[in-house]
Backbone as CSV, one residue per row, in Angstrom:
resi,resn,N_x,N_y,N_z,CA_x,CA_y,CA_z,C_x,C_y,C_z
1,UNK,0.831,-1.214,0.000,0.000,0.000,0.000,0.863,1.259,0.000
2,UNK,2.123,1.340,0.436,2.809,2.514,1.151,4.053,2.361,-0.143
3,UNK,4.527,2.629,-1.109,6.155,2.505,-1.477,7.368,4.065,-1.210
4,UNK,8.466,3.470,-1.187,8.964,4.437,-1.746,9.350,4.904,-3.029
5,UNK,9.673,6.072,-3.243,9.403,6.370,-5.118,10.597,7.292,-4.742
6,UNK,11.852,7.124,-5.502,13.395,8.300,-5.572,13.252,9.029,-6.659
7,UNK,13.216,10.375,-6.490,13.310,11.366,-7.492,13.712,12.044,-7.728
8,UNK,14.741,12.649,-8.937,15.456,14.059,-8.999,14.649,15.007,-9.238
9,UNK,14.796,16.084,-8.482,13.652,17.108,-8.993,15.208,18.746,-9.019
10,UNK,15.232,19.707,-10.210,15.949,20.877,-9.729,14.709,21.708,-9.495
11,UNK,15.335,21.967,-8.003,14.865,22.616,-7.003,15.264,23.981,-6.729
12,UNK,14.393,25.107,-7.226,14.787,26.500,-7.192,14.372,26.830,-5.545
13,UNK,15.225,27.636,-4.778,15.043,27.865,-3.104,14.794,28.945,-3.076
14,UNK,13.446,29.534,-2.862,12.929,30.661,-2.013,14.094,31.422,-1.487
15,UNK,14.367,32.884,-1.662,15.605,33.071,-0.352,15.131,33.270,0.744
16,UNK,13.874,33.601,0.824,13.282,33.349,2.389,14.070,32.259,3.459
17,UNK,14.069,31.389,2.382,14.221,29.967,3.052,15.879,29.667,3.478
18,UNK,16.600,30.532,3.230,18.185,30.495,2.908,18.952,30.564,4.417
19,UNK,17.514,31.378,5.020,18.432,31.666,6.730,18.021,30.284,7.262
20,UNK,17.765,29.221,6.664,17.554,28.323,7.543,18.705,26.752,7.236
21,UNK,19.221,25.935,7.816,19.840,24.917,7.441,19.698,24.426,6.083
22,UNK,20.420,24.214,5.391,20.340,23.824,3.822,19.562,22.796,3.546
23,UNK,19.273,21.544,4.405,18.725,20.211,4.392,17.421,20.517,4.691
24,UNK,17.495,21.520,6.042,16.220,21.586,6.239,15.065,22.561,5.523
25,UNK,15.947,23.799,4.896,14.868,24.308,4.261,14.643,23.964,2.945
26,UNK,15.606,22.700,2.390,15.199,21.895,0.716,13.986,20.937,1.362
27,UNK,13.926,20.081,2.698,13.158,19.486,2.618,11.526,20.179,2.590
28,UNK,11.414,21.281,3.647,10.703,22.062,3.875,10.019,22.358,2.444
29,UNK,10.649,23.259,1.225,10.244,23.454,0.234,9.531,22.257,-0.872
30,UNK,10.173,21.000,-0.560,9.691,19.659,-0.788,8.580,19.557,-0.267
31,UNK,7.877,19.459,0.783,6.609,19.544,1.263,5.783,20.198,0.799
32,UNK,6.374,21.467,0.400,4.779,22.350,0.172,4.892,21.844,-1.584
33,UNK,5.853,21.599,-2.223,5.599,21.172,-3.475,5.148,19.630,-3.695
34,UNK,5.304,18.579,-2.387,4.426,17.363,-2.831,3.586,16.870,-1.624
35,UNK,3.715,17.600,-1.073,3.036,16.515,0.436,1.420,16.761,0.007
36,UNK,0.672,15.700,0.534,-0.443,15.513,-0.205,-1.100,16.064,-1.719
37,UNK,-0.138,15.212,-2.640,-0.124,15.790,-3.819,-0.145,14.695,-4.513
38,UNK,-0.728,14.077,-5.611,-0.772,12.892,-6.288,0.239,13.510,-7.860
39,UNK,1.246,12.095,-7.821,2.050,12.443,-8.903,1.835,11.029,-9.872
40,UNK,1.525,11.625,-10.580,1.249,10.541,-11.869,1.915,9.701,-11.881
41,UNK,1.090,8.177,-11.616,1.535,6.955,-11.791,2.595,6.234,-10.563
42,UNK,2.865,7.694,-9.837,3.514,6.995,-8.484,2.599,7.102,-7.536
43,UNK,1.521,7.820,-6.842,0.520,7.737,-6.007,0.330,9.050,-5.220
44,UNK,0.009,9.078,-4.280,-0.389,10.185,-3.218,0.850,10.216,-2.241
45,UNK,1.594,11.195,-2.311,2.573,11.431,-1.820,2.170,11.811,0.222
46,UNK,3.040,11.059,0.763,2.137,10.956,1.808,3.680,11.420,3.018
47,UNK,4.111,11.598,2.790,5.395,12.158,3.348,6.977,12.329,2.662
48,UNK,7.761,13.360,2.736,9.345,13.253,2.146,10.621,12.193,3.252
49,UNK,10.572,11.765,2.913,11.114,10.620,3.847,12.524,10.464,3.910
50,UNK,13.090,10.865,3.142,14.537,11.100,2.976,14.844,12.293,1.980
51,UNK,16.341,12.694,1.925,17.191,13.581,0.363,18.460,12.755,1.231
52,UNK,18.775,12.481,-0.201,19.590,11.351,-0.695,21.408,12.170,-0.928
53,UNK,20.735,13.214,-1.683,21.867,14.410,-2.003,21.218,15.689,-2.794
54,UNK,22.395,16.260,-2.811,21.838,17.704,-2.988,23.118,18.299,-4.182
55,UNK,22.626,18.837,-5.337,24.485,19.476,-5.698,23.784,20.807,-6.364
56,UNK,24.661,21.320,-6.934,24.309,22.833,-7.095,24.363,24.082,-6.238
57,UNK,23.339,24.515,-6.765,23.538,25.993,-5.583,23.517,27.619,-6.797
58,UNK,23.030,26.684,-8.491,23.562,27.851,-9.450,22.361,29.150,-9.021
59,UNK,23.145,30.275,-9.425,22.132,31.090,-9.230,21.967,31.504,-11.501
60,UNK,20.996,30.988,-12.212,20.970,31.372,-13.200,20.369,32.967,-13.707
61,UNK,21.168,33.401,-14.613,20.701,34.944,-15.524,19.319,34.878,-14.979
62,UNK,19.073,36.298,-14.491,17.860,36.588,-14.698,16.982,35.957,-13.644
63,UNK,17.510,34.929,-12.482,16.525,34.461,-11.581,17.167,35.182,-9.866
64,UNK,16.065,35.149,-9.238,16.610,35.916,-7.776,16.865,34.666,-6.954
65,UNK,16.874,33.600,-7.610,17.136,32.779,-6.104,18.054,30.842,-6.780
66,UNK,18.353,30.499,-5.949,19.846,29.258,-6.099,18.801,28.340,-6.374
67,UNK,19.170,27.628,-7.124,19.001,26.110,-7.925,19.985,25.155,-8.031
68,UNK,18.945,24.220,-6.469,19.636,22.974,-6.338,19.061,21.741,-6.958
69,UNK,20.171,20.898,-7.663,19.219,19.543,-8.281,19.601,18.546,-6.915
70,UNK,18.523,17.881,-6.681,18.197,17.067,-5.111,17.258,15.857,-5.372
71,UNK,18.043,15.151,-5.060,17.503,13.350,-5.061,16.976,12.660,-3.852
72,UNK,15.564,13.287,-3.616,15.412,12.775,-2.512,14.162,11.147,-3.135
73,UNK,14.030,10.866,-1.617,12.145,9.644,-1.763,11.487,9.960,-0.992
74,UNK,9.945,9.630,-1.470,9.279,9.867,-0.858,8.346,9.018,-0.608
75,UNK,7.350,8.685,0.432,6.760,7.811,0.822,5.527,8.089,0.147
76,UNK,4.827,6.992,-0.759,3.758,7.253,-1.534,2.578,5.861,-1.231
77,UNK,1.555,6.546,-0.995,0.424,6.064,-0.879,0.056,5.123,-2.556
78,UNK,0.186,3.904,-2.573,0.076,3.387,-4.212,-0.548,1.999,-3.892
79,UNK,-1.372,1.267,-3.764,-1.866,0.164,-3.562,-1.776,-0.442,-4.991
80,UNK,-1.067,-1.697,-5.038,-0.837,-2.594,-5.697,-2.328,-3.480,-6.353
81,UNK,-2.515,-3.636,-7.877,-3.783,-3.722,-8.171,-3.645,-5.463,-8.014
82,UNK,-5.195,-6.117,-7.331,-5.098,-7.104,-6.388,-4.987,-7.168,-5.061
83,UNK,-4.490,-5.841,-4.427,-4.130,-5.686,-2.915,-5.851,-5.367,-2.571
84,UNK,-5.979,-6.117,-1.107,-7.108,-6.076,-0.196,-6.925,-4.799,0.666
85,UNK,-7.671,-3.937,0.773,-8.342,-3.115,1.653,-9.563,-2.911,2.483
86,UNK,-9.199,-2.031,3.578,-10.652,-1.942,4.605,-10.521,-0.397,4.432
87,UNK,-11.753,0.186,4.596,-12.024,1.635,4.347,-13.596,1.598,4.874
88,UNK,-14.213,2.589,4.758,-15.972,3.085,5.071,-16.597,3.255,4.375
89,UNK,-17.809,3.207,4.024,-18.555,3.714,2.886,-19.122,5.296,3.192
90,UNK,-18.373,6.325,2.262,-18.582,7.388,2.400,-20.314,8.235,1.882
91,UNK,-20.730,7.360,0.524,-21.512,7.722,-0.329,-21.743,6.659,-0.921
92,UNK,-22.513,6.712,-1.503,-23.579,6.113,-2.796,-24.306,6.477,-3.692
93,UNK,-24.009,5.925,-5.298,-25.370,6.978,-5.835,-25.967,5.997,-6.874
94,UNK,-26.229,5.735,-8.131,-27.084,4.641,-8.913,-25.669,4.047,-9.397
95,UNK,-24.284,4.437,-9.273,-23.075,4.047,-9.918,-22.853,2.888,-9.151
96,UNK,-22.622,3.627,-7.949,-21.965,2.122,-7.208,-21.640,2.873,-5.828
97,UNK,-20.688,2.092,-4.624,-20.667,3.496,-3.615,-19.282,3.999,-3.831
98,UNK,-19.291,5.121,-2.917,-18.087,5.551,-2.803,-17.072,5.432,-1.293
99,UNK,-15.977,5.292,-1.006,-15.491,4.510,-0.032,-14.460,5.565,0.254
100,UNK,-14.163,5.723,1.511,-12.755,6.315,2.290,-11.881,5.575,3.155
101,UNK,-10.607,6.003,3.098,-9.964,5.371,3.721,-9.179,6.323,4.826
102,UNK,-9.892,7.372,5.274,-9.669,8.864,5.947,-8.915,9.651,4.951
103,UNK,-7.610,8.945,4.819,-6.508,10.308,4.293,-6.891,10.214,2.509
104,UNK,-7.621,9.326,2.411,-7.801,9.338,0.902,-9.221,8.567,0.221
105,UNK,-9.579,9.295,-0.223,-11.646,9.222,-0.116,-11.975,8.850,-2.240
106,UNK,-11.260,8.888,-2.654,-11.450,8.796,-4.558,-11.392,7.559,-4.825
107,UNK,-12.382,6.600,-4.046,-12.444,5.382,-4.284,-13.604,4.626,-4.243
108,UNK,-13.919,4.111,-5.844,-15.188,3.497,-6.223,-15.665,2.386,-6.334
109,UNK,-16.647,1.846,-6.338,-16.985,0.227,-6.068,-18.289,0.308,-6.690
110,UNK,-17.648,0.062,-8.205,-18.970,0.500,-9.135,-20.295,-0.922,-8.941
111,UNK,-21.367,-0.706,-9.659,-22.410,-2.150,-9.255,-22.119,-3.329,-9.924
112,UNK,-21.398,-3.231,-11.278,-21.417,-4.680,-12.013,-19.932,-5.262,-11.271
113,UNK,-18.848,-4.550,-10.021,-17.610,-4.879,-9.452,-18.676,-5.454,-8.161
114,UNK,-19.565,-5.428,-7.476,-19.751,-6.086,-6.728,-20.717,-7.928,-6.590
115,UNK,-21.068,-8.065,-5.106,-21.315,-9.584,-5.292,-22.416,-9.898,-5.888
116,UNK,-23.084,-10.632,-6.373,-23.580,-11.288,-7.456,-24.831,-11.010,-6.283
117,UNK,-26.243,-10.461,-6.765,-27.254,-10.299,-5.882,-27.528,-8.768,-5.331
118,UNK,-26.420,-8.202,-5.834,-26.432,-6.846,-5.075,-27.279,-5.679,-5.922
119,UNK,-28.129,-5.026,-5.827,-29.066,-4.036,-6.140,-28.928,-3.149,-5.494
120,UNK,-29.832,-1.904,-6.285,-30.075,-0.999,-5.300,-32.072,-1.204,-4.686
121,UNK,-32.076,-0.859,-3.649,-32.984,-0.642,-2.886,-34.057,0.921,-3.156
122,UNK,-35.190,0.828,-2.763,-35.705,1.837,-3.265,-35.337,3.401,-2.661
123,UNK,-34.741,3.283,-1.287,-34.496,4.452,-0.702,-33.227,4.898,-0.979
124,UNK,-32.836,3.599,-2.565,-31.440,4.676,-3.066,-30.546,3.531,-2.255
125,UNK,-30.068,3.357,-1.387,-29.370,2.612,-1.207,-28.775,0.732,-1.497
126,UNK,-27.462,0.845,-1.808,-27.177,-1.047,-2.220,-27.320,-1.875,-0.981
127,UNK,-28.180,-2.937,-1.408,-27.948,-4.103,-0.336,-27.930,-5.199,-1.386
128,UNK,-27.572,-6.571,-0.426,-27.514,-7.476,-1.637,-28.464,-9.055,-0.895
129,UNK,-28.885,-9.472,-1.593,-30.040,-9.885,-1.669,-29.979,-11.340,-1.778
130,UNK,-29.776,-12.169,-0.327,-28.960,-13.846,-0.008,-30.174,-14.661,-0.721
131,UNK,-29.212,-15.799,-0.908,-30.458,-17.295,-1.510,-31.112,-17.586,-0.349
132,UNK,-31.060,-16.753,1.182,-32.304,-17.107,1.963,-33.263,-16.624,1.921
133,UNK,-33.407,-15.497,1.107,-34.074,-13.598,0.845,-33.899,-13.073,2.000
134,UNK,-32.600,-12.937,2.414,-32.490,-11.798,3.617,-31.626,-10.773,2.769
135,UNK,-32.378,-9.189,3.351,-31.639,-8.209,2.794,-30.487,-7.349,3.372
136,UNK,-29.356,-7.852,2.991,-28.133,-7.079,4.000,-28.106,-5.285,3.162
137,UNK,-28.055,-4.629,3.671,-27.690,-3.603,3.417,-26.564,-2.765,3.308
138,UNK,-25.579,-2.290,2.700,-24.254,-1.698,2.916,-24.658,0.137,3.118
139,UNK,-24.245,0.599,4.217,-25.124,1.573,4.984,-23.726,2.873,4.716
140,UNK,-24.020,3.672,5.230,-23.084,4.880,5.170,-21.920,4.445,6.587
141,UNK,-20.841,4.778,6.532,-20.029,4.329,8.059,-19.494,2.453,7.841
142,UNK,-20.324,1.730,7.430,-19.940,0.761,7.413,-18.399,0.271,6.969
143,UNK,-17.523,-0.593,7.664,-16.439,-1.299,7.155,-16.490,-2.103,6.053
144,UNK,-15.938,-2.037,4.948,-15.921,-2.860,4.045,-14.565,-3.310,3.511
145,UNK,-14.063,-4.305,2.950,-13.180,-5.318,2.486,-13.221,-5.160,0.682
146,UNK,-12.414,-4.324,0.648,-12.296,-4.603,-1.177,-10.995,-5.185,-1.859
147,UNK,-11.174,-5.358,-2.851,-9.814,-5.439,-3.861,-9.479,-4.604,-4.442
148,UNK,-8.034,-3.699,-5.227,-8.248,-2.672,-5.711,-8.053,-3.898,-6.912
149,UNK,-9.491,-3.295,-7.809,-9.519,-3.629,-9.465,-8.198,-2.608,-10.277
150,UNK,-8.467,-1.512,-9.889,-7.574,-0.417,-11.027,-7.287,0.711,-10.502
151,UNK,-5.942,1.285,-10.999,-5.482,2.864,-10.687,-5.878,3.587,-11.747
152,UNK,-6.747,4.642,-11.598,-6.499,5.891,-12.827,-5.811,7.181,-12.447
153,UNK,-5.446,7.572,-13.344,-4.676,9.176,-13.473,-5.422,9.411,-14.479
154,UNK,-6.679,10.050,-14.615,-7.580,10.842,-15.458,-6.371,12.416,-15.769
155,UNK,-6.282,12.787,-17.351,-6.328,13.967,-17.482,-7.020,14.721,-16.727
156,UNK,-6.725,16.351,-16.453,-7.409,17.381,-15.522,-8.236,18.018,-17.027
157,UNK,-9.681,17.789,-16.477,-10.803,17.960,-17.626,-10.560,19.555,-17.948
158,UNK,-10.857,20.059,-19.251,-10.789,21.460,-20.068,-11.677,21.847,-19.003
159,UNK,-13.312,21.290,-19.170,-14.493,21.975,-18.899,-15.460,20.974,-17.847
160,UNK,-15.724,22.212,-17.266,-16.334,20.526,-16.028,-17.917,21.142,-15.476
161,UNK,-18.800,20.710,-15.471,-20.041,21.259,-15.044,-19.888,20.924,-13.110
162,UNK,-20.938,22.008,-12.650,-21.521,22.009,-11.741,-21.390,21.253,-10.982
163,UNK,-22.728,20.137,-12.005,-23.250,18.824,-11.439,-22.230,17.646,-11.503
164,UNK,-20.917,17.687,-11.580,-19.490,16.744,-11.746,-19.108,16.822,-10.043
165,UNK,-18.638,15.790,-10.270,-18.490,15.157,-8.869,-16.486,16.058,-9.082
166,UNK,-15.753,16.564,-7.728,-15.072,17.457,-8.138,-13.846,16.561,-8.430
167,UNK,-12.776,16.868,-9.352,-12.023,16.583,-10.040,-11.148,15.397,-9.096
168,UNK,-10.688,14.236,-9.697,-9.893,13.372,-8.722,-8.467,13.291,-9.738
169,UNK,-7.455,13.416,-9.415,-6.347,12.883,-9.826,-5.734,11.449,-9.900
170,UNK,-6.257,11.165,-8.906,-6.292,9.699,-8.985,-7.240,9.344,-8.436
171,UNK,-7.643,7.818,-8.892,-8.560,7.010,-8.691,-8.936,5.428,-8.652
172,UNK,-9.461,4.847,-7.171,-8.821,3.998,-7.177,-10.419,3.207,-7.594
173,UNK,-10.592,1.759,-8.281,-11.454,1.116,-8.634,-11.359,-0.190,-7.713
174,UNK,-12.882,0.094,-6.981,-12.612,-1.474,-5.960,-13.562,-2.822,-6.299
175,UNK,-13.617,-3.562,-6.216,-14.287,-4.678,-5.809,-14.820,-5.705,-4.610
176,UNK,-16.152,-5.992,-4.598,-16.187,-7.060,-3.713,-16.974,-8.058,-4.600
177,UNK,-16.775,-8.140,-5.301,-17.153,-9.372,-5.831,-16.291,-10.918,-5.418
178,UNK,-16.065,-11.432,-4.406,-15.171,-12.708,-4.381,-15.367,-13.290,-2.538
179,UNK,-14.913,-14.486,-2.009,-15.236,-14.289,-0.869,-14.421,-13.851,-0.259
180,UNK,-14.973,-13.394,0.877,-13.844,-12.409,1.913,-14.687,-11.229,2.155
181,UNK,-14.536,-10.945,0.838,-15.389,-9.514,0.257,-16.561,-8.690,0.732
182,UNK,-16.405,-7.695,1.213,-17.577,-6.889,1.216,-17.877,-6.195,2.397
183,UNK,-18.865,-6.264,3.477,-18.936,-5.692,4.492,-18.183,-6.727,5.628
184,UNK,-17.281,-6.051,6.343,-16.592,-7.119,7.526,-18.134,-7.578,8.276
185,UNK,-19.042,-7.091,8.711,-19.784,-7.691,9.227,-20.573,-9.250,8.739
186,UNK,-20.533,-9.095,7.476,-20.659,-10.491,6.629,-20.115,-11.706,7.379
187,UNK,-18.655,-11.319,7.407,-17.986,-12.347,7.332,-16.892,-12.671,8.814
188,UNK,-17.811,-11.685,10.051,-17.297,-11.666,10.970,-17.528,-13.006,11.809
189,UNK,-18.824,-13.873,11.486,-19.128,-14.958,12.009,-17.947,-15.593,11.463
190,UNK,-17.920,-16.196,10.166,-17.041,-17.073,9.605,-15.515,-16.924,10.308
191,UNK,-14.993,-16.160,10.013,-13.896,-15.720,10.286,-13.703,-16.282,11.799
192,UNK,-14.360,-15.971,13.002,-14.364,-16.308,14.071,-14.644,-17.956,14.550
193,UNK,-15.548,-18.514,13.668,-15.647,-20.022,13.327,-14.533,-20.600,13.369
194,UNK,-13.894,-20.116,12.049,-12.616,-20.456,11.895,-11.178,-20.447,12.544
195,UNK,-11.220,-19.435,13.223,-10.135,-19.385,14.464,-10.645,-20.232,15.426
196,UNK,-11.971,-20.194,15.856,-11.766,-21.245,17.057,-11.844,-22.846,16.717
197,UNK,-11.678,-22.866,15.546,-11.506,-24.385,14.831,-9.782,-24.512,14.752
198,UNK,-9.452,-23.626,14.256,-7.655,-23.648,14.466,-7.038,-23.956,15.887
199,UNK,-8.111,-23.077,16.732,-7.420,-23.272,18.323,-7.624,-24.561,18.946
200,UNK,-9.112,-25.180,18.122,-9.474,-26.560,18.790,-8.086,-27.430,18.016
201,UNK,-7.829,-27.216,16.901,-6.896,-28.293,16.412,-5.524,-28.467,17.341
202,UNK,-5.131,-26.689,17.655,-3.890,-26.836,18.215,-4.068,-27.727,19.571
């Protein structure tokens, strides 16, 4: 879920920033240029975690302030497609719901990605619908168990209406279609079955 990602970036320094330790005010300036910032195809940058090195210092024609090229990593939020997650259900709408995981909420669980039985209900909300006809419901707050199906990095749209849900940079595509899947409450009996069948064996 978490990698690190090493990157050269040349790094022009504020001179604001100049009365302060060299390490510390490159990392500093690193933050406000990625910390919670999604960079294409590496993920949601979720802290600067190291600088590796630093060289330079040019001051070029025509600019007021030093340019250092700096190799630092950074710790990136990137879930591996196949990796299992737990998150909440934030929303829902005729698509499918929408899910958070606190620090990062752009994650969908469209209707034909979930379990076989699952509808929507008339008050708008998905439940899914057992071979006993009992109706479980997946509610707002609830814990749920997905797979990530897919990463997108959507282009940033020309023109965007109103009624558009607001722009995501990235986006993660989930599933519960499989067992395991879906609301932990499902599968909190089983699960517990099963450990105390392990403990009887030991």
């Amino acid at each position: 879920m978490f990698v690190l990602s090493q990157i050269e970036h040349n790094l022009p320094m504020p001179p604001h920033l100049l009365s302060r330790p060299l390490v510390d005010a490159i990392k500093a300036e690193l933050e406000r240029l990625f910390l919670d910032k999604v960079v294409v195809n590496l993920g949601l940058c979720v802290s600067v975690y190291d600088i590796r090195s630093v060289e330079g210092g040019f001051i070029f024609p025509g600019e007021g302030c030093s340019t250092y090229k700096v190799s630092f990593r950074l710790l990136m939020f990137r879930p591996f497609v196949g990796e299992v997650l737990v998150g909440k259900i934030s929303g829902y709408d005729e698509k499918g719901l929408h899910v958070s995981l606190d620090f990062f909420s752009d994650i969908s669980i469209p209707g034909h990605l979930m379990q076989y039985g699952t509808a929507r209900a008339l008050d708008g909300r998905w439940m899914l619908k057992t071979e006993d006809g009992d109706e479980l419901y997946l509610d707002l707050d609830d814990e749920i168990r997905f797979l990530v199906s897919s990463i997108k990095y959507p282009p940033i749209p020309v023109e965007q209406k109103e009624t558009d849900r607001a722009f995501a940079p990235m986006q993660i595509i989930g599933s519960i279609k499989g067992d395991g899947l879906g609301l932990l409450a499902w599968w909190a009996a089983d699960e517990e079955e099963g450990e105390a069948e392990a403990e009887a064996e030991e």
